[in-house]
C-alpha positions in Angstrom: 16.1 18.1 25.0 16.9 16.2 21.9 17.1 12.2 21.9 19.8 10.6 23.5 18.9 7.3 22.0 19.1 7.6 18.3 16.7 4.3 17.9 13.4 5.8 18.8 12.2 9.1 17.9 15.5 10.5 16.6 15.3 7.6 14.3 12.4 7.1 13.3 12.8 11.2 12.3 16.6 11.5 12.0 17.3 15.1 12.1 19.7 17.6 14.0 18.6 21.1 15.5 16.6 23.5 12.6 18.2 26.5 11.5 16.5 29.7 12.1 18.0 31.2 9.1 16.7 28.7 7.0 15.3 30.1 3.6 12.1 28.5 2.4 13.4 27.3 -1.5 12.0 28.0 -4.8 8.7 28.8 -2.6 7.1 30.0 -5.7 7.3 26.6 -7.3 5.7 24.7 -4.3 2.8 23.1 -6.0 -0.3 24.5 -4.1 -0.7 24.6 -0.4 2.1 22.5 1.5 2.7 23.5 5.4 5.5 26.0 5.6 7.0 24.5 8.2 7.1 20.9 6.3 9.2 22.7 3.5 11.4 24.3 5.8 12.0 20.5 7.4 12.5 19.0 4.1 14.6 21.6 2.6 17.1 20.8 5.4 18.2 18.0 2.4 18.7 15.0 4.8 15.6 13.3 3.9 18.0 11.2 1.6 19.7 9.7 4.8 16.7 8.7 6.5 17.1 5.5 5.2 20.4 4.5 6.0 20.8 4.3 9.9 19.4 0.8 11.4 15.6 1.9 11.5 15.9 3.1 8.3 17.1 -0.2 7.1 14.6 -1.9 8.5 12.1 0.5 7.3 13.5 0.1 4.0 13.9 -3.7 4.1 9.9 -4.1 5.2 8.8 -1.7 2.8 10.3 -3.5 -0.3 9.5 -6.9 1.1 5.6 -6.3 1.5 5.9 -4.2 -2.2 7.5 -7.1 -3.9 4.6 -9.5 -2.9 1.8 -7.9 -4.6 3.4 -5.9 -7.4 2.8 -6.6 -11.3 5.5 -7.7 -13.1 8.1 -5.4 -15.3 7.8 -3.6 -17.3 4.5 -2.3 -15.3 4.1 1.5 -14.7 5.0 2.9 -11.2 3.7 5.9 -10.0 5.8 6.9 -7.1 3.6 9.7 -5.2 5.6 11.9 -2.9 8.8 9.9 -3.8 11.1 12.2 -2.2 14.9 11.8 -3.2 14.1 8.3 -4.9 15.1 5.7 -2.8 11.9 3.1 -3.8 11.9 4.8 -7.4 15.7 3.9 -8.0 15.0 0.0 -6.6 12.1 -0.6 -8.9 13.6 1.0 -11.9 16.8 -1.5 -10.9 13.7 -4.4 -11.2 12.7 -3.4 -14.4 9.5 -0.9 -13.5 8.6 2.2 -15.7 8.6 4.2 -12.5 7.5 8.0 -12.8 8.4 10.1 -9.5 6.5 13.4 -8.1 7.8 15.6 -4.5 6.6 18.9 -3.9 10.0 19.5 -2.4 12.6 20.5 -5.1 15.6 19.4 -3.5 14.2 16.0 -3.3 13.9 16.6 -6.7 17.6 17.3 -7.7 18.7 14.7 -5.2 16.5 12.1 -7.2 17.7 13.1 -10.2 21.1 12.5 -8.8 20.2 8.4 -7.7 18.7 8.2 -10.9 21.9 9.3 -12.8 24.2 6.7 -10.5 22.1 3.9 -11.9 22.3 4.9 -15.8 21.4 1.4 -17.1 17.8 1.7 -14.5 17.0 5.1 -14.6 13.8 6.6 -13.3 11.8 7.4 -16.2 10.7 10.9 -15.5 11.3 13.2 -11.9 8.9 16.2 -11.5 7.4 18.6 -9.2 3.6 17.9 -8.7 0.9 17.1 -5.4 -0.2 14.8 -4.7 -3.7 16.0 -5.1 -3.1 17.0 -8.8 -1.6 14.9 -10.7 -0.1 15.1 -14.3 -1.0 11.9 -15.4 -3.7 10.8 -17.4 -7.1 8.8 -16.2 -5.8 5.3 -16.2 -2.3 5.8 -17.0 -0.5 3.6 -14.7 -0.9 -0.1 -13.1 0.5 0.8 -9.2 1.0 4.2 -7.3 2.8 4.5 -4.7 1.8 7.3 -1.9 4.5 6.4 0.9 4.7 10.0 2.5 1.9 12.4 1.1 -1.0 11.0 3.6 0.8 12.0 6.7 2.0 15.2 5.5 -1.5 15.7 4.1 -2.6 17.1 7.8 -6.7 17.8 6.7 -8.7 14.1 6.0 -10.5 16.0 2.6 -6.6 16.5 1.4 -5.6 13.3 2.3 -9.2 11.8 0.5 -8.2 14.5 -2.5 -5.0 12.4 -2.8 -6.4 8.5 -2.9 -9.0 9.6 -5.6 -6.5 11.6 -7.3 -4.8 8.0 -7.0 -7.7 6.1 -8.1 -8.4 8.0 -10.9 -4.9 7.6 -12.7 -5.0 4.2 -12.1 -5.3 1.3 -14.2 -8.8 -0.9 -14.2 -6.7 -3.9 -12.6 -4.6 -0.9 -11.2 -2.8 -1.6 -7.2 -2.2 1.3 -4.6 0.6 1.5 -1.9 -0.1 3.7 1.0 1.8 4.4 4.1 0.7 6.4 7.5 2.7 6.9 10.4 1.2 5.1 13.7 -0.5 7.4 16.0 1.2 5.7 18.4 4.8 6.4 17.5 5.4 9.2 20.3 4.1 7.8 22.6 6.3 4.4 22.4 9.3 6.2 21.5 8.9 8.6 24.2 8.4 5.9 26.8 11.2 3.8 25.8 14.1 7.1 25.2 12.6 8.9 28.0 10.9 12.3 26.5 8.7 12.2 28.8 10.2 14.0 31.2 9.7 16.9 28.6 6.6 18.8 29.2 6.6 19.8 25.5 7.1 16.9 24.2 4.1 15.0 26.6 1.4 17.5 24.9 2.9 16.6 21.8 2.1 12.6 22.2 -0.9 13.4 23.9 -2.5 15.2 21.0 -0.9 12.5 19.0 -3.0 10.0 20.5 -6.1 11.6 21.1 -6.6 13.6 17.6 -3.6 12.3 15.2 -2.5 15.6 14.7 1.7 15.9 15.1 2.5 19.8 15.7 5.7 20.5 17.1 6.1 24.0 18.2 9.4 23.2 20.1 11.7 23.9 17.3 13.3 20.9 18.5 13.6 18.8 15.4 13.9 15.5 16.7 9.8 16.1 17.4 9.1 16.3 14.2 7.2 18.4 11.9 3.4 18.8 11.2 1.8 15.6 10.6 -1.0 13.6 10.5 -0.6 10.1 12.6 -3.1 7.2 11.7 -4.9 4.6 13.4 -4.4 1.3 11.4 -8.4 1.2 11.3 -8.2 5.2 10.0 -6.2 4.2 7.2 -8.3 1.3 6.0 -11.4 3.7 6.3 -10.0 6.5 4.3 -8.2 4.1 1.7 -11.6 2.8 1.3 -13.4 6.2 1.2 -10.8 6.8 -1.6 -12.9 4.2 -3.6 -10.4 1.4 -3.2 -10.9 -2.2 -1.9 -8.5 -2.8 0.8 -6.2 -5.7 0.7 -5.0 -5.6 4.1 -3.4 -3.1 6.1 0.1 -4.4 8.0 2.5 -2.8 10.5 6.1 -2.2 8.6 8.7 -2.5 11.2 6.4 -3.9 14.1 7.5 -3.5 17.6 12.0 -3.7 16.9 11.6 -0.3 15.7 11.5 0.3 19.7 14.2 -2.0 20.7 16.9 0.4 22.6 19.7 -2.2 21.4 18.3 -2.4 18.0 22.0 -1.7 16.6 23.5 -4.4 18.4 21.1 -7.2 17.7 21.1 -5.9 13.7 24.8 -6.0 13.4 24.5 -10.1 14.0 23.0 -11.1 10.5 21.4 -14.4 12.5 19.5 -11.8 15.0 18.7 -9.4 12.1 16.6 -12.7 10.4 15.3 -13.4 14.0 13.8 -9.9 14.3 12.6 -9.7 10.6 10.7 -13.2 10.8 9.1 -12.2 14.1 7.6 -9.2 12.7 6.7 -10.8 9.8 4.7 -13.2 12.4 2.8 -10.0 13.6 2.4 -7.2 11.2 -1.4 -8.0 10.3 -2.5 -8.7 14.0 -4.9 -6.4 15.0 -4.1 -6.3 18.8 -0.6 -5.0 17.8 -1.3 -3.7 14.4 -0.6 0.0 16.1 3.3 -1.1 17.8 5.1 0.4 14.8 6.6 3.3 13.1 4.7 3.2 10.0 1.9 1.0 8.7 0.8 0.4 5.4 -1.9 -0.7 3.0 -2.7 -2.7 0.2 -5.3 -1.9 -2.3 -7.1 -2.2 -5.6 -10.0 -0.4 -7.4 -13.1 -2.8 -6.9 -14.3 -5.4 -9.8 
């Protein structure tokens, strides 16, 4: 059963059916050890779209808005982790940021080297395949990183602690880290509010959610999702901070509208859209909440 309302999980992971004929591309360039099945999802080459629907928008809208507040100013150097088809990498290069992007996906590659050439006068400054558990860069090289996808598609906690020192480490002294999980709660919202529940498939799949954090969908059904690990706000302090950072604060993104089923409607009216983007605002670092989201992120910087 895929999702009938396009605001929840379809949203939140906008894709239609998987094709079983799908061919795995450039597999012998894949840095190291990404999940088959992740490639497969990505390669699909709508990742550049997930953006644009109304969730995406306000994913997008968040995201920038809590960046903007703690970033250096231009011309700093951006390290965009696991930028995927450049959607953050284009906007800060459009701000004035030195912004270098890395995907293990090649398409995302090619599509970001597209963005970058429709904004000639901001372009990204370089685009190439890496992990983001080995970087290219040298110790100390930049003043932010950004890692806004690698930690949930890093499934194991010593990948995803590989990652934040690999982070750390090719970060300036006064450097600033950007990280982003997904809630371990988003199935289970979503599901409640679009009604997936009534899919036996898809109740295991929440359930193991919740309990261990671990997203495996062995439907085929690509609204689910592919393999992914699903933080605890408290989770992603701890493993930011294991990473050798000091934590900032850790906020939700798109709060609790992400579930709205007339999210659309209310969006469309620029007063409501204000409305709904002030009360998140109001709630993203309350801890009693902090979990009623699609994504959360957190703000950090190496310690004094």
């Amino acid at each position: 059963m895929l999702l009938s309302n396009p605001h929840q999980v379809g949203e939140l992971f906008p894709y239609t059916a998987l094709d079983d004929k799908l061919e795995m591309k450039n597999k012998e360039n894949q840095p190291r050890s990404l999940a088959e099945e992740i490639t497969l999802y990505y390669e699909m080459g709508l990742e550049a779209q997930r953006l644009s629907g109304t969730v995406g928008e306000l994913e997008f809208i968040r995201t920038k808005e809590i960046i903007s507040r703690h970033l250096p100013g231009p011309p700093a150097v951006v390290l965009d982790v696991g930028g995927g088809p450049g959607a953050y990498a284009c906007w800060l290069a459009q701000e004035g940021y030195e912004v270098h992007l890395t995907d293990p996906i090649s398409l995302h590659l090619e599509q970001a080297r597209g963005a970058s050439q429709d904004q000639p006068e901001f372009p990204i400054k370089s685009i190439t395949l890496g992990d983001a558990r080995k970087l290219d860069h040298p110790d100390g090289y930049a003043d932010v990183v950004l890692l806004l996808g690698p930690l949930y598609h890093l499934t194991e906690r010593l990948d995803r602690i590989s990652a934040l020192q690999e982070a750390y480490r090719v970060l300036k002294q006064a450097g600033l880290l950007i990280a982003v999980g997904i809630s371990r709660f988003a199935s289970t919202f979503a599901g409640l509010i679009d009604g997936h529940f009534e899919d036996a498939d898809f109740v295991a799949i929440a359930r193991r959610d919740v309990v261990e954090g671990q997203h495996r969908n062995p439907t085929g059904k690509a609204n689910y999702f592919t393999s992914a690990f699903f933080h605890h706000p408290d989770e992603l302090r701890e493993e930011v901070q294991e990473g050798g950072f000091a934590v900032k604060e850790v906020l939700a993104i798109e709060g609790a509208a992400v579930f709205l089923q007339d999210l659309d409607e209310q969006w469309s009216d620029p007063v409501r859209q204000q409305r709904i983007l002030e009360a998140v605002r109001w709630l993203e670092n309350e801890p009693s909440v902090m979990g009623v989201t699609g994504h959360i992120i957190a703000i950090a910087s190496i310690p004094h």
